[in-house]
C-alpha positions in Angstrom: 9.7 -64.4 -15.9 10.3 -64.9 -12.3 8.0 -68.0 -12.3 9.6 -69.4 -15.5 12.9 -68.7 -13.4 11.9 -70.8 -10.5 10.5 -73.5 -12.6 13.6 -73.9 -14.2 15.6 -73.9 -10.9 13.0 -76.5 -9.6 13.8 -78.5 -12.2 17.8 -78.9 -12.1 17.3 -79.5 -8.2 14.7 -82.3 -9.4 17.3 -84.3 -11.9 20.5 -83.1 -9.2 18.9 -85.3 -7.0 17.7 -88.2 -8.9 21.9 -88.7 -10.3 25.4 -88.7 -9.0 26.1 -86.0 -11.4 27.0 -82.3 -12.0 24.0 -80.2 -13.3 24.3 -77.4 -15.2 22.6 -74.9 -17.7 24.1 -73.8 -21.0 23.4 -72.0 -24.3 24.4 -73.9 -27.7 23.4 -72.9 -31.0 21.4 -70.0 -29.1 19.4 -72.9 -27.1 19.5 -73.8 -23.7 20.7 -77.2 -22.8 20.9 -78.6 -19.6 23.8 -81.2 -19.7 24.5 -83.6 -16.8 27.6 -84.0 -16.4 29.5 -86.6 -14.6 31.7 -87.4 -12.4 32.1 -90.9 -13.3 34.0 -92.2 -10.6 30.9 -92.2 -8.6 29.2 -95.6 -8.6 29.3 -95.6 -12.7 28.2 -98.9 -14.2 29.4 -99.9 -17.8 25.9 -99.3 -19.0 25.8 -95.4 -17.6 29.2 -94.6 -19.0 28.6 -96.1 -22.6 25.3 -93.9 -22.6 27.1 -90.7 -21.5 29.6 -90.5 -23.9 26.5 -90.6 -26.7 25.1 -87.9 -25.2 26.1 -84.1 -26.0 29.1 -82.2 -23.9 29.7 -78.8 -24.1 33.0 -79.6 -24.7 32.5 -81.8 -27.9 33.2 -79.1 -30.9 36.8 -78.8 -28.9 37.3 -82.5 -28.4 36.4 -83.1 -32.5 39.2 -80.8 -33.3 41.9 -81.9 -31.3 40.8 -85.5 -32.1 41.3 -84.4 -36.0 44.8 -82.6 -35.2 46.0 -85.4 -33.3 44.5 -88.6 -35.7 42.9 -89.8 -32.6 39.4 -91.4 -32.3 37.2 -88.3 -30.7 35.4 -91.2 -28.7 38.4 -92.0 -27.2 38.9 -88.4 -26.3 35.5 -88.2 -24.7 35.8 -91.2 -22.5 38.8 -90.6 -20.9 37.5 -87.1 -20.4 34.1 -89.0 -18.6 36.1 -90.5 -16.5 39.1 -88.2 -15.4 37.1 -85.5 -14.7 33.2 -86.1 -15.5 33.8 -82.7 -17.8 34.4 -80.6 -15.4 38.0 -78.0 -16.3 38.3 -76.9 -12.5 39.0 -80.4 -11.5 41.5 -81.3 -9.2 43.1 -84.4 -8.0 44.4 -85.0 -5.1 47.4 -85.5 -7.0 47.5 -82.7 -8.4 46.0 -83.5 -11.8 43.9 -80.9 -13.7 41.3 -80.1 -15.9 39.0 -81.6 -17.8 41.8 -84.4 -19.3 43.6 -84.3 -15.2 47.2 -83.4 -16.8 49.9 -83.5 -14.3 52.1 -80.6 -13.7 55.0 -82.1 -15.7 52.6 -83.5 -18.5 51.3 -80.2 -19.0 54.5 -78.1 -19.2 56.0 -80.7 -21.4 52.9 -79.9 -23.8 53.0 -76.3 -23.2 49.9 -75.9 -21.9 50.1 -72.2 -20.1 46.3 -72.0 -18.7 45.8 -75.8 -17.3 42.3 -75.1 -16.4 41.7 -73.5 -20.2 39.5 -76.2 -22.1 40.9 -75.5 -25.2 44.6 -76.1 -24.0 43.6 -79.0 -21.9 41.7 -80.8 -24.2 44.5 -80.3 -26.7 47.6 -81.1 -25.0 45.3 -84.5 -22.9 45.3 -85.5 -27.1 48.4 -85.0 -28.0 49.6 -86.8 -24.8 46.8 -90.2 -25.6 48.1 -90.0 -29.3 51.9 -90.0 -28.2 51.2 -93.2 -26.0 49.6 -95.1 -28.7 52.1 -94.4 -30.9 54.5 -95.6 -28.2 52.3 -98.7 -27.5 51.8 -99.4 -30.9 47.6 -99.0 -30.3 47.8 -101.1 -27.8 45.0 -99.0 -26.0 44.4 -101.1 -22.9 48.3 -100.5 -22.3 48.1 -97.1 -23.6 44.7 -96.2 -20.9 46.9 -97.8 -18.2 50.1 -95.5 -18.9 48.1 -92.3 -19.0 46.9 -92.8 -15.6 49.7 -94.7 -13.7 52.8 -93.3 -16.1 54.6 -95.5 -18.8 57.2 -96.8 -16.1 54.4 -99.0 -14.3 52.9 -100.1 -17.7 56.6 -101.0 -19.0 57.5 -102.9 -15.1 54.2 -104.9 -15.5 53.9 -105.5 -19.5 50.3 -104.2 -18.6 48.1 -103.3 -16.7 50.2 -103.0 -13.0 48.4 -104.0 -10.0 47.4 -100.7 -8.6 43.3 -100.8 -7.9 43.2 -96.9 -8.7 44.4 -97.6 -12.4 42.6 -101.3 -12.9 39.4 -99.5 -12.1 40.1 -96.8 -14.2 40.8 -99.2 -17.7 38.1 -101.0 -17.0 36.0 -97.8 -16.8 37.8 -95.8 -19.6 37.2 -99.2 -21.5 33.8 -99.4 -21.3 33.2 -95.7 -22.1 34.6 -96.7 -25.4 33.6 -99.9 -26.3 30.4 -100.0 -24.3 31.4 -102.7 -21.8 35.1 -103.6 -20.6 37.2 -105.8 -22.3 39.0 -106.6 -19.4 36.8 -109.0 -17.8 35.3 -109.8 -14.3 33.8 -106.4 -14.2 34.2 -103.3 -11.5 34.8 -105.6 -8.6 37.7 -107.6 -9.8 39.9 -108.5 -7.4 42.4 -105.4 -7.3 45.9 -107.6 -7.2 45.3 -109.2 -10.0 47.8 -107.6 -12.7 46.3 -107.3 -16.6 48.4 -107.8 -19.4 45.7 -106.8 -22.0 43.0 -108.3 -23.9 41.8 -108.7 -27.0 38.9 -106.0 -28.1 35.4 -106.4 -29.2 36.0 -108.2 -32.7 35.8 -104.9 -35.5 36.9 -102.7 -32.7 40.2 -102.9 -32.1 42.4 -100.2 -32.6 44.5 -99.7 -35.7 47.8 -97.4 -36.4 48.2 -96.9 -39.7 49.7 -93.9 -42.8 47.8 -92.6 -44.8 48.8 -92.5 -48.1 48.5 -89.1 -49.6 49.6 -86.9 -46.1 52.1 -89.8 -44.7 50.8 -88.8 -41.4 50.2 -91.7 -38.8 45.9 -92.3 -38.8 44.8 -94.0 -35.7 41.4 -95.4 -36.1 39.1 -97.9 -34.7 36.9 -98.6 -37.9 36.4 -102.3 -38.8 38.6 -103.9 -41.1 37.5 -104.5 -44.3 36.4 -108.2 -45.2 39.0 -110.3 -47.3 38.1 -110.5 -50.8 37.3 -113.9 -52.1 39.3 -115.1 -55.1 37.7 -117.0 -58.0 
């Protein structure tokens, strides 16, 4: 047992090294899975955070839920997760954001959240707050990534994307989490005071606000359109 023990230390040590990540052994479904974990504010390339968000969280039965409860796409979820906190709920910023969806103080008591570090209320009240702002920017998500990192005040001064390197990197990032590559252009190294106003997603992909017919509840969905029917 002792061997096995060491082995399996040997191992996490091994993959800690090879990745700018956080390491960690877990038990799902009475297995033990070894998830590497984030952060993704480390060096991340487009490619790496499109492939983590694929991969399994522990966290992903929690973000499904509030993704359901909140008519918000869980993907979304996940990748502003990645990249807020690399899925880790004692984050801290030095801002004084928190958790695994970084609420602010204010954000968090306006949700009700009681335990900020809690992944169930985090997770919840970081949906509620992306699904509020997309209502509010119509699913306008570049705006809507923007406002949940810099506040709705820059957004609305800028009509965008304002010119604050912190928040340009973090769209662009959040972005292509989501999508699989950004859809703002010029990639992580453009030039920090330039100020985005948005751009059109990956054709099929862009976000859609819509009710649904039987419930009246507004569904929020990023599933292609469906192809004109031809007449005649």
């Amino acid at each position: 047992m002792k061997s096995r023990i060491l082995l399996l230390a040997g191992a996490l040590v091994a993959v800690a090294a090879a990745v700018p990540a956080q390491v960690r052994l877990a038990v799902r479904d009475g297995k033990r899975v070894i998830y590497n974990d984030g952060p993704a504010n480390l060096g991340a390339s487009e490619t790496w955070l499109a492939s983590r968000v694929r991969q399994a969280s522990a966290y992903d039965a929690l973000i499904d839920a509030a993704a359901r409860e909140n008519d918000v796409d869980p993907k979304l979820v996940k990748s502003v997760m990645l990249v807020e906190s690399g899925f880790n709920p004692a984050a801290i910023s030095r801002k004084g954001a928190r958790g695994l969806m970084q609420l602010m103080p204010e954000v968090a008591a306006g949700q009700g959240v009681r335990d900020v570090h809690d992944p169930r209320e985090n997770i919840g009240a970081g949906t509620r707050e992306l699904s509020r702002l997309l209502l509010n920017y119509r699913g306008d998500l570049v705006k809507t990534l923007a406002a949940y990192n810099a506040g709705e005040a820059a957004v609305d001064r800028y009509a965008g994307v304002p010119p604050y390197a912190e928040t340009q990197l973090y769209v662009r990032k959040a972005l292509a989490a989501f999508y699989g590559r950004s859809t703002l252009g010029g990639g992580f190294g453009k030039s920090s005071t330039e100020s985005f106003r948005g751009a059109a997603a990956p054709e099929g992909r862009t976000v859609q606000w819509k009710r649904d017919a039987k419930t009246n509840r507004v569904v929020l969905t990023t599933k292609d359109r469906p192809a004109p029917r031809r007449l005649g």
